[in-house]
mmCIF file of the N, C-alpha and C atoms, coordinates in Angstrom:
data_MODEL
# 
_entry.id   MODEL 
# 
loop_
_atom_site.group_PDB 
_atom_site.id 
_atom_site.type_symbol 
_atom_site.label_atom_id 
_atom_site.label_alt_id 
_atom_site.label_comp_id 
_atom_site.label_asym_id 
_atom_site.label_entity_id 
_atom_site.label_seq_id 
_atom_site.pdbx_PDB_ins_code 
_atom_site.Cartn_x 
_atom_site.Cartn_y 
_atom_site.Cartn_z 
_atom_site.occupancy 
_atom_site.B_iso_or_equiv 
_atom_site.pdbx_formal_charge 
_atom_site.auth_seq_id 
_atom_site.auth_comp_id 
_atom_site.auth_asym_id 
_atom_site.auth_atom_id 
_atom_site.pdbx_PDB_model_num 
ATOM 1   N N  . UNK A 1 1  ? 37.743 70.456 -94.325 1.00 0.00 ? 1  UNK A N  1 
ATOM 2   C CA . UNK A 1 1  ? 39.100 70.541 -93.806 1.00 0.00 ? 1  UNK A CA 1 
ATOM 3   C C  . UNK A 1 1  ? 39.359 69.355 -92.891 1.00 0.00 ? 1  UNK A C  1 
ATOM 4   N N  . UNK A 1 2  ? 40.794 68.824 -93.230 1.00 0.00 ? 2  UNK A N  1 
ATOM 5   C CA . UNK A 1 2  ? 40.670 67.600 -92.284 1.00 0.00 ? 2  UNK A CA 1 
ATOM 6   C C  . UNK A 1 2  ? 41.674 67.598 -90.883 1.00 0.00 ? 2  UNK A C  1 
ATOM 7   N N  . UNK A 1 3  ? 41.099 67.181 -90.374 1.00 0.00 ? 3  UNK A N  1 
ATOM 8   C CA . UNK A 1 3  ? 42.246 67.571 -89.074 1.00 0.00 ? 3  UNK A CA 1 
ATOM 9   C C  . UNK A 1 3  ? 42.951 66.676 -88.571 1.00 0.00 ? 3  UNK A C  1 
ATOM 10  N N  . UNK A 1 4  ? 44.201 66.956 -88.522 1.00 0.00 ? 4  UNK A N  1 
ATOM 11  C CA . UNK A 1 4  ? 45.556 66.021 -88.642 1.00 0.00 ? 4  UNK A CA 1 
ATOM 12  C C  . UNK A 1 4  ? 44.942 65.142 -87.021 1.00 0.00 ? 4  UNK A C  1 
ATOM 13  N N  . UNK A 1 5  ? 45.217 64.100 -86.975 1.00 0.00 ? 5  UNK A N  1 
ATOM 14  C CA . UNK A 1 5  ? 45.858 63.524 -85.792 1.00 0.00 ? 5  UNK A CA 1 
ATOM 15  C C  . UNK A 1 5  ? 46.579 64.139 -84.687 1.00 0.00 ? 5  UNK A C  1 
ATOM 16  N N  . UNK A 1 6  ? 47.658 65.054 -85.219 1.00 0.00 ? 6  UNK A N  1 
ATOM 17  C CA . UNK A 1 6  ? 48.506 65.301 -83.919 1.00 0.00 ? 6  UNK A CA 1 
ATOM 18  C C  . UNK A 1 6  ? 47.864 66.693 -83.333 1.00 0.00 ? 6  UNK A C  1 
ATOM 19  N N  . UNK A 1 7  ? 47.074 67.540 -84.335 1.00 0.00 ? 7  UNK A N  1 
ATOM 20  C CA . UNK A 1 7  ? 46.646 68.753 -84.283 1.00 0.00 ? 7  UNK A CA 1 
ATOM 21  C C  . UNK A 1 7  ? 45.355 68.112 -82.551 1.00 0.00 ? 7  UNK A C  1 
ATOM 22  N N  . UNK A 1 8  ? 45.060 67.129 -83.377 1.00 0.00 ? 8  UNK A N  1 
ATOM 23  C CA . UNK A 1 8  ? 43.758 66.572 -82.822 1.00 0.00 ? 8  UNK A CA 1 
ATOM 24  C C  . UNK A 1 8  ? 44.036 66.462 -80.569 1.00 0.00 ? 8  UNK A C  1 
ATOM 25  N N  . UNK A 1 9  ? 45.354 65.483 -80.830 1.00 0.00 ? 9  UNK A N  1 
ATOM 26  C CA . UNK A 1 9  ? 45.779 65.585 -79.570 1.00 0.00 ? 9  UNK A CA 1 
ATOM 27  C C  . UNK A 1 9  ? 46.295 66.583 -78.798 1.00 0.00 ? 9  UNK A C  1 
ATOM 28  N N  . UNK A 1 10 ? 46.707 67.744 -80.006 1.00 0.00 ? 10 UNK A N  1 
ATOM 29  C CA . UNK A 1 10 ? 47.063 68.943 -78.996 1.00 0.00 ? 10 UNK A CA 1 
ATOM 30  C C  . UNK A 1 10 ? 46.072 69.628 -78.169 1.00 0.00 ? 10 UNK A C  1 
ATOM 31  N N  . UNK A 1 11 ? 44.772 69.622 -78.713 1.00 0.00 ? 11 UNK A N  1 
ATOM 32  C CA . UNK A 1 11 ? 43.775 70.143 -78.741 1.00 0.00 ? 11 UNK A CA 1 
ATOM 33  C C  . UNK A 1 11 ? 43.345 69.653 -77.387 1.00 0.00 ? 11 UNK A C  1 
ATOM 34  N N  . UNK A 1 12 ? 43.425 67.969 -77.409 1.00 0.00 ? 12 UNK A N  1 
ATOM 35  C CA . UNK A 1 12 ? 43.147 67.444 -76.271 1.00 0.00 ? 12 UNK A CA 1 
ATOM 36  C C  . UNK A 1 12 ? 43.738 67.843 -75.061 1.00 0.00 ? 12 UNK A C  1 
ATOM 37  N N  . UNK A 1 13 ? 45.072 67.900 -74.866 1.00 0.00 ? 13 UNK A N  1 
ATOM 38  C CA . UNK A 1 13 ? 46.198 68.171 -74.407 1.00 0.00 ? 13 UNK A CA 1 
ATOM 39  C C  . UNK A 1 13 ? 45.678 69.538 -73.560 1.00 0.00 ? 13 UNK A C  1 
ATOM 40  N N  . UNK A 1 14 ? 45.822 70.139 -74.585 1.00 0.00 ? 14 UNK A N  1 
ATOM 41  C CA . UNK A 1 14 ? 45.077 71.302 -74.313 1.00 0.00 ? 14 UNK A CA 1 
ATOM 42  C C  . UNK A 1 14 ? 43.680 71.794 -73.223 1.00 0.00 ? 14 UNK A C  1 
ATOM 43  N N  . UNK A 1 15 ? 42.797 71.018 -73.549 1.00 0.00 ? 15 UNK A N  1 
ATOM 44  C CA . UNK A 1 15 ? 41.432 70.875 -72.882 1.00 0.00 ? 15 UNK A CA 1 
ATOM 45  C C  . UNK A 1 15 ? 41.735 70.551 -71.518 1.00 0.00 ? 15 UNK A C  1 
ATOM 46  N N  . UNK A 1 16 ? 42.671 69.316 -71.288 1.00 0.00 ? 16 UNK A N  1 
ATOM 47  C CA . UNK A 1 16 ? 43.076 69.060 -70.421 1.00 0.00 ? 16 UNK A CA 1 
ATOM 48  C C  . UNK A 1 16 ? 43.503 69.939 -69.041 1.00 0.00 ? 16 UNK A C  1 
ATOM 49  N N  . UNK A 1 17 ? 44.756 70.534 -69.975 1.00 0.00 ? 17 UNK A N  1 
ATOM 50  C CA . UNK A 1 17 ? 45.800 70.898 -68.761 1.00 0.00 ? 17 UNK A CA 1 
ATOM 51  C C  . UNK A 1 17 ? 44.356 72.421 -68.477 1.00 0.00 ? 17 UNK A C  1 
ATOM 52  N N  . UNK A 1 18 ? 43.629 73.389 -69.253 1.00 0.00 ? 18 UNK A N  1 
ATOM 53  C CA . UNK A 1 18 ? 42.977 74.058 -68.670 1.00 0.00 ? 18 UNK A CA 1 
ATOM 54  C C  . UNK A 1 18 ? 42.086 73.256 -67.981 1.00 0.00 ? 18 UNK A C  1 
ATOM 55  N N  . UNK A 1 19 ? 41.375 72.409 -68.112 1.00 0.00 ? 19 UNK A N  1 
ATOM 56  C CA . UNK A 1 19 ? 40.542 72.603 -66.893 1.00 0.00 ? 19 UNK A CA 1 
ATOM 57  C C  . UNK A 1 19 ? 41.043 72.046 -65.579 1.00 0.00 ? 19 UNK A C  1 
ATOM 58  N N  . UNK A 1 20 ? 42.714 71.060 -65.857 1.00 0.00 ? 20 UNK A N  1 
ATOM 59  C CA . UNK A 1 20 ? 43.354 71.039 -64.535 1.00 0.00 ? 20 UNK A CA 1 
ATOM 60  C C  . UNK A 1 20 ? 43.205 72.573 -63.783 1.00 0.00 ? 20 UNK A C  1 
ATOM 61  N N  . UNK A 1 21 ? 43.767 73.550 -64.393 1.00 0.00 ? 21 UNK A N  1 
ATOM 62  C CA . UNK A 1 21 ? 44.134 74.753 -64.195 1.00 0.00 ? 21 UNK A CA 1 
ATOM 63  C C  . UNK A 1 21 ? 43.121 75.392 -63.737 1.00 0.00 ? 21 UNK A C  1 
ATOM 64  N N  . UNK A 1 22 ? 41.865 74.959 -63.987 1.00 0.00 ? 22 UNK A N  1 
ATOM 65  C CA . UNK A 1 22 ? 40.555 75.895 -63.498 1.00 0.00 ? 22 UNK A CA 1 
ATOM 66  C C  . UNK A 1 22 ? 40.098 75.421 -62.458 1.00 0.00 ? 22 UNK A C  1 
ATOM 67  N N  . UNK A 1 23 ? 40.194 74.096 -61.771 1.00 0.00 ? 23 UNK A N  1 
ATOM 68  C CA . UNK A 1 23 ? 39.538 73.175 -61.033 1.00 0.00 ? 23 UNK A CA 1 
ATOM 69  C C  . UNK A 1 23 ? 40.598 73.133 -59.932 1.00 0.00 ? 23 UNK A C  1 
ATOM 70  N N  . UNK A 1 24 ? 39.368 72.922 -58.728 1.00 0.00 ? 24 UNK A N  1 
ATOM 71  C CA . UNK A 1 24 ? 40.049 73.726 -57.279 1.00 0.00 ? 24 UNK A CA 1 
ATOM 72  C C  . UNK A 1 24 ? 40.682 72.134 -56.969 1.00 0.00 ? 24 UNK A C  1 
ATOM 73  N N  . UNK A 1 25 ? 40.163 70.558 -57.502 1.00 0.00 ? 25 UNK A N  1 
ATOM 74  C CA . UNK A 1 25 ? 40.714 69.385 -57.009 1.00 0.00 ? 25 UNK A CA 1 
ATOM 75  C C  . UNK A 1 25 ? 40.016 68.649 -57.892 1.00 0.00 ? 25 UNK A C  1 
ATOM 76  N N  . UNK A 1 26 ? 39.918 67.084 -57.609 1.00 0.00 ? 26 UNK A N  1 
ATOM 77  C CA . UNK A 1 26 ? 40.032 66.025 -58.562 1.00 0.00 ? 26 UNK A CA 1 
ATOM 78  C C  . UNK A 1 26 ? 38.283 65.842 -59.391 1.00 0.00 ? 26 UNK A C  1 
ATOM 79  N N  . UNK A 1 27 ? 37.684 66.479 -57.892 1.00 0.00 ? 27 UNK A N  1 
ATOM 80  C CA . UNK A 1 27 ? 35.921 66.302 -58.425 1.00 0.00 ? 27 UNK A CA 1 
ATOM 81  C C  . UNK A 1 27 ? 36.018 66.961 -59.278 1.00 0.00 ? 27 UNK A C  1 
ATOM 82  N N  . UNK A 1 28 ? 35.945 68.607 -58.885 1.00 0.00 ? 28 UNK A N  1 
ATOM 83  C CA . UNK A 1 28 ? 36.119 69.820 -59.763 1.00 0.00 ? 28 UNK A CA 1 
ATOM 84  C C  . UNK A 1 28 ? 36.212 69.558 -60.759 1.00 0.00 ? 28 UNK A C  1 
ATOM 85  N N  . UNK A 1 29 ? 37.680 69.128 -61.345 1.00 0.00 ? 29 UNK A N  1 
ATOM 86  C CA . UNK A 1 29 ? 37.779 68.553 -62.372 1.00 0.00 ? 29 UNK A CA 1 
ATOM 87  C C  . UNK A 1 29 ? 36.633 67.422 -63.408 1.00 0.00 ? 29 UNK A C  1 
ATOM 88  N N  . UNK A 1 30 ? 36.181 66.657 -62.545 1.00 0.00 ? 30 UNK A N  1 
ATOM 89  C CA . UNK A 1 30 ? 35.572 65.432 -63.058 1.00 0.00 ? 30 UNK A CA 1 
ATOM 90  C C  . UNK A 1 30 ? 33.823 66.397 -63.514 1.00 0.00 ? 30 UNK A C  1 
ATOM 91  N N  . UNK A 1 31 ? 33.573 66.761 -62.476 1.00 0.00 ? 31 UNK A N  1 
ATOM 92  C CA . UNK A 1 31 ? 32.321 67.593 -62.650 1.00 0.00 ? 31 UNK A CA 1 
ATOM 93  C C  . UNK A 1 31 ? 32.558 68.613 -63.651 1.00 0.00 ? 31 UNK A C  1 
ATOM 94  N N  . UNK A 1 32 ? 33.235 68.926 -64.527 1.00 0.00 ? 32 UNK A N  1 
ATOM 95  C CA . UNK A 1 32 ? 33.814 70.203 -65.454 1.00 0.00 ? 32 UNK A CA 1 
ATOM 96  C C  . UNK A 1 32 ? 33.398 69.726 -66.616 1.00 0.00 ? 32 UNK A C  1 
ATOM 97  N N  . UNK A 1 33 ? 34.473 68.217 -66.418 1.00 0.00 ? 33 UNK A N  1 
ATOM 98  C CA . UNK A 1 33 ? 33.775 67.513 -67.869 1.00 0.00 ? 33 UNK A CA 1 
ATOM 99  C C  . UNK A 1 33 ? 33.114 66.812 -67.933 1.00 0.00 ? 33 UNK A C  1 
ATOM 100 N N  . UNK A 1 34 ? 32.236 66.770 -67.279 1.00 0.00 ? 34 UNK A N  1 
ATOM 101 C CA . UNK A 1 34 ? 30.729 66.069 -66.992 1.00 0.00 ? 34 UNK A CA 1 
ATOM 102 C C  . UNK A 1 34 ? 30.213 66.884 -67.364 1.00 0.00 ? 34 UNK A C  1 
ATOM 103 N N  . UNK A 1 35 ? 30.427 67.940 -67.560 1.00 0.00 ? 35 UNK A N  1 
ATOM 104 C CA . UNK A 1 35 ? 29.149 69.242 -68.063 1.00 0.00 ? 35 UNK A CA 1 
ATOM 105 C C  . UNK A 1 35 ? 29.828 69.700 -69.334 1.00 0.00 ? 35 UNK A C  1 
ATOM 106 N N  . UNK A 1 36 ? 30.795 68.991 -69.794 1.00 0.00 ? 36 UNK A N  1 
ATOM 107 C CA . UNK A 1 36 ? 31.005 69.869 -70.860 1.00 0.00 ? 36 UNK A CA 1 
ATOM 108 C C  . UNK A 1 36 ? 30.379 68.129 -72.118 1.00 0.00 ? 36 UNK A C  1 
ATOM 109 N N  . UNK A 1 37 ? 30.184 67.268 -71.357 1.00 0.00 ? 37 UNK A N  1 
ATOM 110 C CA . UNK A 1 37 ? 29.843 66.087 -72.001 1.00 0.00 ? 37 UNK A CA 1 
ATOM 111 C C  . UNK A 1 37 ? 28.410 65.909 -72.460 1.00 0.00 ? 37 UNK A C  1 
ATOM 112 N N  . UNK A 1 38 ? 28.236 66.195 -71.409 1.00 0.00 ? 38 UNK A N  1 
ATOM 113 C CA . UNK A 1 38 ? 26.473 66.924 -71.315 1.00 0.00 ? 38 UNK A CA 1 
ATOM 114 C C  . UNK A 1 38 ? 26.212 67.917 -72.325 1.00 0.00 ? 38 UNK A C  1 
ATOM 115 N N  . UNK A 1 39 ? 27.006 68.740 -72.907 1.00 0.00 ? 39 UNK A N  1 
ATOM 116 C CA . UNK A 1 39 ? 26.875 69.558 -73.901 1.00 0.00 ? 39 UNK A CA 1 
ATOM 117 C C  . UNK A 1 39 ? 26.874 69.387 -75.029 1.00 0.00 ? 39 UNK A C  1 
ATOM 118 N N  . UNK A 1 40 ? 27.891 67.884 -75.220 1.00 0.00 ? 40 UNK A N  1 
ATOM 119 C CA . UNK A 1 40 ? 27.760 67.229 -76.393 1.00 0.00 ? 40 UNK A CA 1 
ATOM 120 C C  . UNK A 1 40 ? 29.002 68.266 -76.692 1.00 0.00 ? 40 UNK A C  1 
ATOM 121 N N  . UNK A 1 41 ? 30.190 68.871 -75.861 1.00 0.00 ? 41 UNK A N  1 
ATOM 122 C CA . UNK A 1 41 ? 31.537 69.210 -76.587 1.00 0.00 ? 41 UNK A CA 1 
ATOM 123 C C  . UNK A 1 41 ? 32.799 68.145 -76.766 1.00 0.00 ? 41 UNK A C  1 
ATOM 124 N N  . UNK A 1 42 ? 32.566 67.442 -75.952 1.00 0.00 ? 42 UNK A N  1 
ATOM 125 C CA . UNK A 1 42 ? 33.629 66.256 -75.561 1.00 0.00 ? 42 UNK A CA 1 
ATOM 126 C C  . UNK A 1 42 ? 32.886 65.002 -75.497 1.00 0.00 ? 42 UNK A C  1 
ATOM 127 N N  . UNK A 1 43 ? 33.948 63.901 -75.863 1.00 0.00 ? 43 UNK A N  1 
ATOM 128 C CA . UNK A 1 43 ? 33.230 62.494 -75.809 1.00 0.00 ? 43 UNK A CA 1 
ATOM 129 C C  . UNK A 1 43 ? 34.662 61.731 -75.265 1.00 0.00 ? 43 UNK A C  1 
ATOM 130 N N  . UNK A 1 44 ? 34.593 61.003 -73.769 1.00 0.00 ? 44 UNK A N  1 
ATOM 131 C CA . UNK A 1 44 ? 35.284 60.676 -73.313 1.00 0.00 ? 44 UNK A CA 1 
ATOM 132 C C  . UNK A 1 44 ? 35.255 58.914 -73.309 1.00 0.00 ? 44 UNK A C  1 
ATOM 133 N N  . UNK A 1 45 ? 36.301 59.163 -73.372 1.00 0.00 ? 45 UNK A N  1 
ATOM 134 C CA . UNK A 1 45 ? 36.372 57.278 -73.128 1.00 0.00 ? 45 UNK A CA 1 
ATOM 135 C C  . UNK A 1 45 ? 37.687 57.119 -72.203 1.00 0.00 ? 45 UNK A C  1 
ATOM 136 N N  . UNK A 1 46 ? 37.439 56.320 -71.541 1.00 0.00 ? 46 UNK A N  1 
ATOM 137 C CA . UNK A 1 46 ? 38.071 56.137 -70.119 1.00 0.00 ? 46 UNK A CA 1 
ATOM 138 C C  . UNK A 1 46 ? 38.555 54.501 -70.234 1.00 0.00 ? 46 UNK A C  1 
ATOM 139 N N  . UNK A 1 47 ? 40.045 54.243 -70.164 1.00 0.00 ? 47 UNK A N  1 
ATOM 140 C CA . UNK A 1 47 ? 40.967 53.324 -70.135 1.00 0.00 ? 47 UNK A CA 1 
ATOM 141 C C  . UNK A 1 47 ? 41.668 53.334 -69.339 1.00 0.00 ? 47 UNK A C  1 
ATOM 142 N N  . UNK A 1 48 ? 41.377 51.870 -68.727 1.00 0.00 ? 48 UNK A N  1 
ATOM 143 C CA . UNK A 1 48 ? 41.999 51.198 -67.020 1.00 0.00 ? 48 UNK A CA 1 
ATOM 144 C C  . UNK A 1 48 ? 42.899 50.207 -67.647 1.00 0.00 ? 48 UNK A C  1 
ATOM 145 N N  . UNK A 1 49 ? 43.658 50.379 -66.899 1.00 0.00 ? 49 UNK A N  1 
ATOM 146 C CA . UNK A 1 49 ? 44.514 49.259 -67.276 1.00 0.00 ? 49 UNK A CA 1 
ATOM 147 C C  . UNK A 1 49 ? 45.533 48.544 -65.820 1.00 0.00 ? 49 UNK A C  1 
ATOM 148 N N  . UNK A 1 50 ? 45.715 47.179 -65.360 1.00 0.00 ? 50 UNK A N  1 
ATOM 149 C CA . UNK A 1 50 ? 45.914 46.988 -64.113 1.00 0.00 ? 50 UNK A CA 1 
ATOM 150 C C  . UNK A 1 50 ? 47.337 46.965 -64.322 1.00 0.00 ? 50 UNK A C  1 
ATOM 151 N N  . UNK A 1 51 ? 48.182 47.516 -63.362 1.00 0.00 ? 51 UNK A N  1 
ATOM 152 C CA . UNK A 1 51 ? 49.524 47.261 -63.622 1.00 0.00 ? 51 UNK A CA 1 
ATOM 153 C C  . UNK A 1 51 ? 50.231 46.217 -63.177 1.00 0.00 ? 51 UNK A C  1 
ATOM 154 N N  . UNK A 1 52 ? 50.983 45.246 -63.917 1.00 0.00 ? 52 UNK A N  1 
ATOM 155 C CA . UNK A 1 52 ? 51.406 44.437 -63.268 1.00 0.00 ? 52 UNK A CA 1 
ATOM 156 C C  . UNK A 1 52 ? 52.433 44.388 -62.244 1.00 0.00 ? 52 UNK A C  1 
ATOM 157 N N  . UNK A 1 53 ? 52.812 43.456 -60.963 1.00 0.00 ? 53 UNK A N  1 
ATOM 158 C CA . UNK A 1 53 ? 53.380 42.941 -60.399 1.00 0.00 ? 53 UNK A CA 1 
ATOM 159 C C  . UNK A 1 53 ? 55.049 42.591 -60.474 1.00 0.00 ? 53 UNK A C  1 
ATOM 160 N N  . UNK A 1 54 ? 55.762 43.336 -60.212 1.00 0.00 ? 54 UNK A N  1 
ATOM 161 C CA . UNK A 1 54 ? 57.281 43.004 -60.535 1.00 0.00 ? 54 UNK A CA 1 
ATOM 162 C C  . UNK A 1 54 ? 57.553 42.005 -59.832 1.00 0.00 ? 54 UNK A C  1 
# 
């Protein structure tokens, strides 16, 4: 079964806003999915980007 793209981001979307919702602040959060990475459920990739200067 193949899983659409947008299905894919809801999912994300999803993952997201609960563990905003479970997590008492920003560590909380960070430490949540640090253990769920560790589990090998999630694979994160993290994009910085500098904003420019008006």
């Amino acid at each position: 079964m193949k899983v659409k793209e947008e299905d894919r981001a809801n999912n994300e979307d999803d993952l997201i806003e609960r563990l905003k919702a479970e997590s008492k602040d920003a560590i909380d959060f960070f430490l949540k999915l640090g253990e769920l990475m560790e589990r090998g459920e999630v694979e994160v990739k993290l994009i910085v980007k500098r904003k420019k200067k008006p």
